[in-house]
C-alpha positions as CSV (number, residue, x, y, z in Angstrom):
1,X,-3.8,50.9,27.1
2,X,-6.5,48.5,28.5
3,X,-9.8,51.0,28.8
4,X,-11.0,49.3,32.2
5,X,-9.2,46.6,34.7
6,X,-10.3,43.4,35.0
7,X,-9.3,40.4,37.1
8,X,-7.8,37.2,35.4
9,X,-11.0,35.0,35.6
10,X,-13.3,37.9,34.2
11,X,-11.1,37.7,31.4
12,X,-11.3,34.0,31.2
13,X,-14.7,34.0,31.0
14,X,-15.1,36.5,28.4
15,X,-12.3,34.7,25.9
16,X,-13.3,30.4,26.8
17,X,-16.7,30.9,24.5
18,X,-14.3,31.9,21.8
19,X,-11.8,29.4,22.0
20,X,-11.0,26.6,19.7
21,X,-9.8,23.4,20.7
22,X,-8.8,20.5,18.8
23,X,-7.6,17.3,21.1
24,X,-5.7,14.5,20.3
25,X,-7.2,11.1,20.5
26,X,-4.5,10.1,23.9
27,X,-6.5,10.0,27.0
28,X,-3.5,11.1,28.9
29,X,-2.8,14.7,29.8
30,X,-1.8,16.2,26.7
31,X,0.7,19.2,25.6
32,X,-1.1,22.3,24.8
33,X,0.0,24.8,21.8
34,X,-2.0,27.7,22.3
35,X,-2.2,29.4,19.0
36,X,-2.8,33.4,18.5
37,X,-3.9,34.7,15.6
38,X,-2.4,37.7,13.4
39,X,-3.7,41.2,13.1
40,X,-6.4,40.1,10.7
41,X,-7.9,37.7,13.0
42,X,-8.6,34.1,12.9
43,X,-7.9,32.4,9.7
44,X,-8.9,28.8,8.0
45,X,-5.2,27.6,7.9
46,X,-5.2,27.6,11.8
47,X,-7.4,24.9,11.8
48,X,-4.8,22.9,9.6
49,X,-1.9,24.4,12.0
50,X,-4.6,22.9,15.0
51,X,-4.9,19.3,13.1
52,X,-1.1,19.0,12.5
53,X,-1.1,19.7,16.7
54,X,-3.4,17.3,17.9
55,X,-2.0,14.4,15.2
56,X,1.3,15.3,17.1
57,X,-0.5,14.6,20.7
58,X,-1.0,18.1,21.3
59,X,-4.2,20.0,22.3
60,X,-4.4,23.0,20.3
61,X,-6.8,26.1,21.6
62,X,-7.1,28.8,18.7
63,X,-7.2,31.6,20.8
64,X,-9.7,34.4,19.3
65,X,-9.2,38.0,20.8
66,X,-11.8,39.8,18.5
67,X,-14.6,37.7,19.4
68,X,-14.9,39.6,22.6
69,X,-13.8,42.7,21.5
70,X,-16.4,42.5,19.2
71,X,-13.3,44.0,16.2
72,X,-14.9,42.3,12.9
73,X,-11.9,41.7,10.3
74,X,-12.4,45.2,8.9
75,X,-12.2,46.8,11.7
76,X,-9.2,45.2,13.0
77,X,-7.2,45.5,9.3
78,X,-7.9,49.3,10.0
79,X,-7.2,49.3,13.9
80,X,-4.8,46.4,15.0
81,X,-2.8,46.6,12.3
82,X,-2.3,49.6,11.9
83,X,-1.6,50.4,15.6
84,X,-4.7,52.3,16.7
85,X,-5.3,49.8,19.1
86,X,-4.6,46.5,21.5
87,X,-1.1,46.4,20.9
88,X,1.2,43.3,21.8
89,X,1.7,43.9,25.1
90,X,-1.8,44.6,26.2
91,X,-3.1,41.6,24.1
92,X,-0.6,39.7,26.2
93,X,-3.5,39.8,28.8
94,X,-5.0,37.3,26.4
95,X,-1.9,35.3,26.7
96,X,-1.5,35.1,30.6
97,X,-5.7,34.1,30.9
98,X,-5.5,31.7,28.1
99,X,-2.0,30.2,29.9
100,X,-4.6,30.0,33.3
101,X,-7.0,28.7,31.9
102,X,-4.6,25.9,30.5
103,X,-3.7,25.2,33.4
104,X,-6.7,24.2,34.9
105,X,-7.9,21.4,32.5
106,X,-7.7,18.1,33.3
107,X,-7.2,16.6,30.3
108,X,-4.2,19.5,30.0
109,X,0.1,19.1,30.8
110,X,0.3,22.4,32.9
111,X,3.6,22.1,32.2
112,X,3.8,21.3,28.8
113,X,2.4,24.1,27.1
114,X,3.5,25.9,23.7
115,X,2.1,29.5,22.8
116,X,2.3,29.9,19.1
117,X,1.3,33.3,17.0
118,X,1.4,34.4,13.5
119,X,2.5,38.5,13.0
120,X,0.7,39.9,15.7
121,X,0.1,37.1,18.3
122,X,4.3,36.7,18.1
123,X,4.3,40.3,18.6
124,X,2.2,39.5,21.8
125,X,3.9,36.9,23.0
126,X,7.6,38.4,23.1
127,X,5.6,41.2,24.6
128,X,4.7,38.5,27.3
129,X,7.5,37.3,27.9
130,X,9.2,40.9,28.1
131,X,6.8,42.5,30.7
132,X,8.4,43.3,33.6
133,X,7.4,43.3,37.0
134,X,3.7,42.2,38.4
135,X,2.7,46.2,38.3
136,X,3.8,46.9,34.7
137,X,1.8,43.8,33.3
138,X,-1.2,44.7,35.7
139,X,-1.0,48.5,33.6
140,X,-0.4,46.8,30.4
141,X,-2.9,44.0,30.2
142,X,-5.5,45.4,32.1
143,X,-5.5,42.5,34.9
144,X,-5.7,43.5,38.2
145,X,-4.7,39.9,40.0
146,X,-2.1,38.1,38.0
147,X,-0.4,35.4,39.9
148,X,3.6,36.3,40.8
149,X,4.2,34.2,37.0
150,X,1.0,34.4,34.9
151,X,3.5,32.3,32.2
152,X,4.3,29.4,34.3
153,X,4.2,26.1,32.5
154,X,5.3,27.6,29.1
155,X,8.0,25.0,27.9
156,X,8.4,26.7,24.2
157,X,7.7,29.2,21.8
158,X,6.7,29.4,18.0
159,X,6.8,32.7,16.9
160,X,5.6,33.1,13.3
161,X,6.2,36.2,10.9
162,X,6.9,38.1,14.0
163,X,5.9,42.0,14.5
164,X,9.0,43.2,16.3
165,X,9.5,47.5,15.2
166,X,7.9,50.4,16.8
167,X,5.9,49.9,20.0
168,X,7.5,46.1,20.6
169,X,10.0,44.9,23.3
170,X,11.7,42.5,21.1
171,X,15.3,43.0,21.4
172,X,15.4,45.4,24.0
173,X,14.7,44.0,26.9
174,X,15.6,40.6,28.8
175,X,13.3,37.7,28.8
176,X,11.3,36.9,32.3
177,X,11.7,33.1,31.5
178,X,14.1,31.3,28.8
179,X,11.4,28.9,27.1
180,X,13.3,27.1,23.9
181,X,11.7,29.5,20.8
182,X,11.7,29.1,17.0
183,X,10.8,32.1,15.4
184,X,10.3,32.1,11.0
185,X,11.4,35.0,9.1
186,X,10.2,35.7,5.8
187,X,12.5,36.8,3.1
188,X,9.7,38.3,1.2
189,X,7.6,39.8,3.7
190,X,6.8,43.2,2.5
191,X,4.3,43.8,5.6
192,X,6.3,43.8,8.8
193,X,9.4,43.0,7.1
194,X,12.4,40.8,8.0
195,X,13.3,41.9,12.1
196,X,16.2,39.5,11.9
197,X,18.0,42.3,14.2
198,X,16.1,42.7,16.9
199,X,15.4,38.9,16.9
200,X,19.6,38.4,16.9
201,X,19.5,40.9,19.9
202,X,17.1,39.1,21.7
203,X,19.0,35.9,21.4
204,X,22.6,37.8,22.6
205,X,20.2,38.9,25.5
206,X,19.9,34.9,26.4
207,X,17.3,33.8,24.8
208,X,17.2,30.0,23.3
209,X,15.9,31.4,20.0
210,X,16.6,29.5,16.9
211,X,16.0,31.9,13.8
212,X,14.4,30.0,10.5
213,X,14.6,32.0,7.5
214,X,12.2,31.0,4.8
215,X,13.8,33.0,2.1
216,X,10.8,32.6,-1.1
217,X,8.4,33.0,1.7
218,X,6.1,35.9,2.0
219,X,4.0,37.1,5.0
220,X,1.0,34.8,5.8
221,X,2.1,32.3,3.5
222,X,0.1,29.6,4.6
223,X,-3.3,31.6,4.0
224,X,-4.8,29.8,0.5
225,X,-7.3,32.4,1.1
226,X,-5.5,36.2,1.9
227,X,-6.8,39.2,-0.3
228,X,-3.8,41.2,0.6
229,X,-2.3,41.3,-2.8
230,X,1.5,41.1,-1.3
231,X,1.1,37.7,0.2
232,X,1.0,34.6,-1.7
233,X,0.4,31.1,-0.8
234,X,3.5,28.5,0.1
235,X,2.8,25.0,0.1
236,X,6.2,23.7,0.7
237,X,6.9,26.7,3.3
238,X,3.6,25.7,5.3
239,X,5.0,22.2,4.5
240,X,8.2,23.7,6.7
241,X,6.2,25.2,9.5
242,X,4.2,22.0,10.0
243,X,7.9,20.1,10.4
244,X,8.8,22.7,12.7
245,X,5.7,22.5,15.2
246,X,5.6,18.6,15.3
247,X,9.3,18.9,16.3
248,X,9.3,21.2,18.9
249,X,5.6,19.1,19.8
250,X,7.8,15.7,20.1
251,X,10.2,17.5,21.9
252,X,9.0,18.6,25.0
Protein backbone atom coordinates (compact mmCIF):
# COMPACT_ATOMS: atom_id res chain seq x y z
CA UNK A 1 0.00 0.00 0.00
CA UNK A 2 0.87 3.65 -0.93
CA UNK A 3 2.79 5.04 2.55
CA UNK A 4 1.07 8.57 2.28
CA UNK A 5 -1.89 10.06 -0.01
CA UNK A 6 -1.33 12.36 -2.56
CA UNK A 7 -3.53 14.21 -4.99
CA UNK A 8 -3.10 13.54 -8.83
CA UNK A 9 -1.12 16.69 -9.71
CA UNK A 10 1.41 16.21 -6.70
CA UNK A 11 1.97 13.10 -8.40
CA UNK A 12 2.41 14.68 -11.66
CA UNK A 13 4.81 16.85 -10.61
CA UNK A 14 6.95 14.50 -8.89
CA UNK A 15 7.00 11.83 -12.16
CA UNK A 16 7.09 14.86 -15.42
CA UNK A 17 11.04 15.56 -14.46
CA UNK A 18 11.49 11.89 -15.10
CA UNK A 19 9.71 11.41 -18.13
CA UNK A 20 10.95 10.64 -21.54
CA UNK A 21 9.54 11.76 -24.54
CA UNK A 22 10.34 11.19 -28.00
CA UNK A 23 7.89 13.13 -30.69
CA UNK A 24 7.35 12.52 -34.10
CA UNK A 25 8.25 15.16 -36.64
CA UNK A 26 3.96 15.81 -37.53
CA UNK A 27 2.93 19.03 -36.12
CA UNK A 28 -0.48 17.78 -35.64
CA UNK A 29 -1.72 16.34 -32.39
CA UNK A 30 -0.13 13.07 -32.19
CA UNK A 31 -0.99 9.47 -30.52
CA UNK A 32 0.72 8.86 -27.40
CA UNK A 33 2.15 5.24 -26.30
CA UNK A 34 2.98 5.66 -22.85
CA UNK A 35 5.57 3.04 -22.09
CA UNK A 36 6.27 1.46 -18.45
CA UNK A 37 9.09 -0.13 -17.65
CA UNK A 38 9.66 -3.72 -15.96
CA UNK A 39 10.68 -4.48 -12.50
CA UNK A 40 14.32 -3.70 -13.26
CA UNK A 41 13.70 -0.27 -14.28
CA UNK A 42 14.31 1.64 -17.38
CA UNK A 43 16.28 -0.05 -19.98
CA UNK A 44 18.28 1.12 -23.34
CA UNK A 45 15.91 -0.93 -25.70
CA UNK A 46 12.98 1.51 -24.68
CA UNK A 47 14.56 4.08 -26.36
CA UNK A 48 14.50 1.91 -29.65
CA UNK A 49 10.80 0.72 -28.55
CA UNK A 50 10.33 5.06 -28.25
CA UNK A 51 12.02 5.62 -31.91
CA UNK A 52 9.96 2.82 -33.61
CA UNK A 53 6.84 5.01 -31.85
CA UNK A 54 7.47 8.32 -32.96
CA UNK A 55 8.61 6.99 -36.80
CA UNK A 56 5.04 5.49 -36.55
CA UNK A 57 3.58 9.24 -35.64
CA UNK A 58 3.36 8.52 -32.12
CA UNK A 59 4.66 10.40 -29.13
CA UNK A 60 6.21 8.05 -26.83
CA UNK A 61 6.80 9.16 -22.93
CA UNK A 62 9.04 6.41 -21.12
CA UNK A 63 7.53 6.61 -18.00
CA UNK A 64 10.21 6.19 -15.05
CA UNK A 65 8.67 5.30 -11.54
CA UNK A 66 12.01 4.82 -9.65
CA UNK A 67 13.31 8.11 -10.43
CA UNK A 68 11.11 9.49 -7.69
CA UNK A 69 11.13 6.74 -5.55
CA UNK A 70 14.54 7.19 -5.45
CA UNK A 71 14.66 2.63 -6.00
CA UNK A 72 18.27 2.39 -7.83
CA UNK A 73 18.23 -0.90 -10.03
CA UNK A 74 19.48 -2.93 -7.15
CA UNK A 75 17.27 -1.99 -4.97
CA UNK A 76 14.35 -2.61 -7.04
CA UNK A 77 15.75 -6.32 -8.40
CA UNK A 78 15.61 -7.00 -4.56
CA UNK A 79 12.23 -5.15 -3.78
CA UNK A 80 9.85 -4.77 -6.88
CA UNK A 81 10.53 -7.89 -8.16
CA UNK A 82 10.41 -9.70 -5.68
CA UNK A 83 7.19 -8.32 -4.20
CA UNK A 84 8.43 -6.32 -1.15
CA UNK A 85 7.05 -3.34 -2.55
CA UNK A 86 4.87 -1.06 -5.15
CA UNK A 87 3.03 -3.74 -6.58
CA UNK A 88 0.88 -3.41 -9.89
CA UNK A 89 -1.91 -1.96 -8.62
CA UNK A 90 -0.42 0.77 -6.60
CA UNK A 91 2.05 1.62 -9.43
CA UNK A 92 -1.16 2.04 -11.40
CA UNK A 93 -1.18 5.52 -9.70
CA UNK A 94 1.73 6.10 -12.13
CA UNK A 95 -0.51 5.10 -14.83
CA UNK A 96 -3.75 7.28 -14.13
CA UNK A 97 -1.13 10.68 -13.51
CA UNK A 98 0.86 9.88 -16.57
CA UNK A 99 -2.77 9.25 -18.54
CA UNK A 100 -3.56 13.13 -16.96
CA UNK A 101 -0.84 14.52 -17.76
CA UNK A 102 -1.29 13.20 -21.47
CA UNK A 103 -4.07 14.68 -21.57
CA UNK A 104 -3.18 18.01 -21.16
CA UNK A 105 -0.56 18.54 -23.93
CA UNK A 106 -1.11 20.30 -26.78
CA UNK A 107 0.74 18.72 -29.08
CA UNK A 108 -1.06 15.31 -27.52
CA UNK A 109 -4.47 13.11 -29.09
CA UNK A 110 -6.25 12.88 -25.62
CA UNK A 111 -7.99 10.33 -27.16
CA UNK A 112 -5.52 8.50 -28.82
CA UNK A 113 -3.43 7.18 -26.31
CA UNK A 114 -1.59 3.58 -25.91
CA UNK A 115 -0.15 2.47 -22.43
CA UNK A 116 2.54 -0.10 -23.15
CA UNK A 117 4.60 -2.14 -20.22
CA UNK A 118 7.18 -4.76 -20.17
CA UNK A 119 6.71 -7.63 -17.00
CA UNK A 120 5.87 -5.26 -14.45
CA UNK A 121 4.43 -2.15 -16.08
CA UNK A 122 1.77 -4.91 -17.91
CA UNK A 123 1.34 -6.12 -14.51
CA UNK A 124 0.32 -2.39 -13.71
CA UNK A 125 -1.67 -1.75 -16.33
CA UNK A 126 -4.16 -4.77 -16.15
CA UNK A 127 -4.11 -3.72 -12.51
CA UNK A 128 -5.46 -0.35 -13.98
CA UNK A 129 -7.67 -1.31 -15.82
CA UNK A 130 -9.05 -3.90 -13.11
CA UNK A 131 -9.48 -1.42 -10.13
CA UNK A 132 -12.76 -1.01 -9.20
CA UNK A 133 -14.60 1.78 -7.95
CA UNK A 134 -13.18 5.54 -7.29
CA UNK A 135 -12.52 4.52 -3.43
CA UNK A 136 -10.54 1.22 -4.08
CA UNK A 137 -8.09 2.98 -6.59
CA UNK A 138 -7.97 6.12 -4.19
CA UNK A 139 -6.58 3.10 -1.39
CA UNK A 140 -4.56 1.45 -3.97
CA UNK A 141 -2.67 4.22 -5.71
CA UNK A 142 -2.45 6.50 -3.04
CA UNK A 143 -4.47 9.47 -4.95
CA UNK A 144 -6.78 11.23 -3.12
CA UNK A 145 -8.66 13.11 -6.17
CA UNK A 146 -8.96 10.92 -9.23
CA UNK A 147 -11.38 12.13 -11.78
CA UNK A 148 -14.70 9.58 -11.98
CA UNK A 149 -12.19 7.72 -15.10
CA UNK A 150 -8.59 8.53 -14.47
CA UNK A 151 -8.13 6.07 -17.90
CA UNK A 152 -10.17 8.12 -20.20
CA UNK A 153 -8.65 8.44 -23.60
CA UNK A 154 -6.89 5.00 -23.55
CA UNK A 155 -7.74 3.51 -27.18
CA UNK A 156 -5.28 0.31 -26.65
CA UNK A 157 -3.05 -1.78 -24.85
CA UNK A 158 0.44 -3.49 -25.29
CA UNK A 159 1.11 -5.59 -22.65
CA UNK A 160 4.55 -7.19 -22.90
CA UNK A 161 5.95 -10.38 -20.83
CA UNK A 162 3.11 -9.76 -18.53
CA UNK A 163 3.28 -10.44 -14.62
CA UNK A 164 -0.18 -11.93 -14.02
CA UNK A 165 0.25 -14.72 -10.57
CA UNK A 166 -0.01 -13.84 -7.02
CA UNK A 167 -1.01 -10.38 -5.98
CA UNK A 168 -2.46 -9.48 -9.73
CA UNK A 169 -6.13 -8.97 -10.99
CA UNK A 170 -5.57 -10.48 -14.30
CA UNK A 171 -8.13 -12.92 -14.96
CA UNK A 172 -10.26 -12.46 -12.19
CA UNK A 173 -11.90 -9.56 -12.42
CA UNK A 174 -13.82 -7.59 -15.25
CA UNK A 175 -12.20 -4.83 -17.11
CA UNK A 176 -13.55 -1.04 -16.25
CA UNK A 177 -13.07 -0.14 -20.02
CA UNK A 178 -12.62 -2.66 -23.22
CA UNK A 179 -9.48 -0.84 -24.97
CA UNK A 180 -8.25 -3.33 -28.06
CA UNK A 181 -5.00 -5.16 -26.12
CA UNK A 182 -2.15 -7.27 -27.48
CA UNK A 183 -0.48 -8.97 -24.93
CA UNK A 184 3.14 -11.30 -25.93
CA UNK A 185 3.80 -14.46 -24.14
CA UNK A 186 7.07 -15.90 -24.01
CA UNK A 187 7.58 -19.58 -24.50
CA UNK A 188 10.75 -19.46 -22.72
CA UNK A 189 10.29 -17.22 -19.97
CA UNK A 190 11.63 -18.85 -16.97
CA UNK A 191 10.93 -15.53 -14.81
CA UNK A 192 7.26 -14.93 -14.56
CA UNK A 193 6.45 -17.68 -16.75
CA UNK A 194 3.87 -18.23 -19.54
CA UNK A 195 0.12 -16.81 -17.74
CA UNK A 196 -1.57 -17.81 -20.92
CA UNK A 197 -4.57 -18.84 -18.35
CA UNK A 198 -5.35 -16.13 -16.71
CA UNK A 199 -4.80 -14.05 -19.89
CA UNK A 200 -7.55 -16.67 -21.76
CA UNK A 201 -9.74 -15.77 -18.67
CA UNK A 202 -9.54 -12.29 -19.01
CA UNK A 203 -10.44 -12.42 -22.61
CA UNK A 204 -13.79 -14.90 -21.72
CA UNK A 205 -14.43 -12.00 -19.18
CA UNK A 206 -14.79 -9.54 -22.54
CA UNK A 207 -11.81 -8.32 -23.06
CA UNK A 208 -10.54 -7.52 -26.83
CA UNK A 209 -7.27 -9.31 -26.04
CA UNK A 210 -5.33 -10.85 -28.82
CA UNK A 211 -2.70 -13.30 -27.24
CA UNK A 212 0.89 -13.44 -29.34
CA UNK A 213 2.91 -16.29 -28.33
CA UNK A 214 6.60 -15.89 -29.17
CA UNK A 215 7.50 -19.44 -28.61
CA UNK A 216 11.86 -19.21 -28.78
CA UNK A 217 11.39 -16.12 -26.91
CA UNK A 218 12.67 -15.61 -23.43
CA UNK A 219 11.78 -12.87 -20.87
CA UNK A 220 13.20 -9.46 -21.76
CA UNK A 221 14.23 -10.53 -25.00
CA UNK A 222 14.85 -7.33 -26.55
CA UNK A 223 17.46 -6.22 -23.67
CA UNK A 224 21.13 -6.69 -25.76
CA UNK A 225 22.25 -5.66 -22.43
CA UNK A 226 20.39 -8.07 -19.39
CA UNK A 227 22.86 -9.75 -16.85
CA UNK A 228 20.15 -12.04 -15.73
CA UNK A 229 21.62 -15.20 -17.04
CA UNK A 230 18.00 -16.65 -18.10
CA UNK A 231 17.23 -14.10 -20.62
CA UNK A 232 18.79 -13.93 -23.97
CA UNK A 233 18.63 -11.44 -26.65
CA UNK A 234 15.95 -11.93 -29.79
CA UNK A 235 16.56 -9.92 -32.73
CA UNK A 236 13.76 -11.30 -34.85
CA UNK A 237 11.28 -11.45 -31.72
CA UNK A 238 12.08 -7.59 -30.97
CA UNK A 239 11.81 -7.49 -34.80
CA UNK A 240 7.99 -8.99 -34.02
CA UNK A 241 7.22 -6.61 -31.22
CA UNK A 242 8.21 -3.60 -33.31
CA UNK A 243 5.58 -5.01 -36.13
CA UNK A 244 3.13 -5.29 -33.51
CA UNK A 245 3.40 -1.61 -31.94
CA UNK A 246 3.38 0.17 -35.43
CA UNK A 247 0.20 -1.84 -36.13
CA UNK A 248 -1.84 -1.21 -33.40
CA UNK A 249 0.07 2.68 -33.85
CA UNK A 250 -1.56 2.85 -37.57
CA UNK A 251 -4.52 1.57 -36.27
CA UNK A 252 -6.05 3.86 -34.02
Amino acid sequence: MPSQAETLQQRIARLEPHFTVTRPQSAARAPVVLMLHGCGGQRPFQNDMARIAAAAGAAAVQVDSYGPRRISRVAAIATVCTGAQLHGRERAGDLYAAMAWARAQDWADPDRIVAMGWSHGAWTIMDALALRSGAEMRRATGLDDLPEEPLHGLAATLIVYPYASLGSYVGRRDWRLAPRSIAVLCGRDYIVGTPRGPLERQRARGAPLDIHFFADATHAFEDELAEDPRVRYNPAATQREYELLRELIAGL
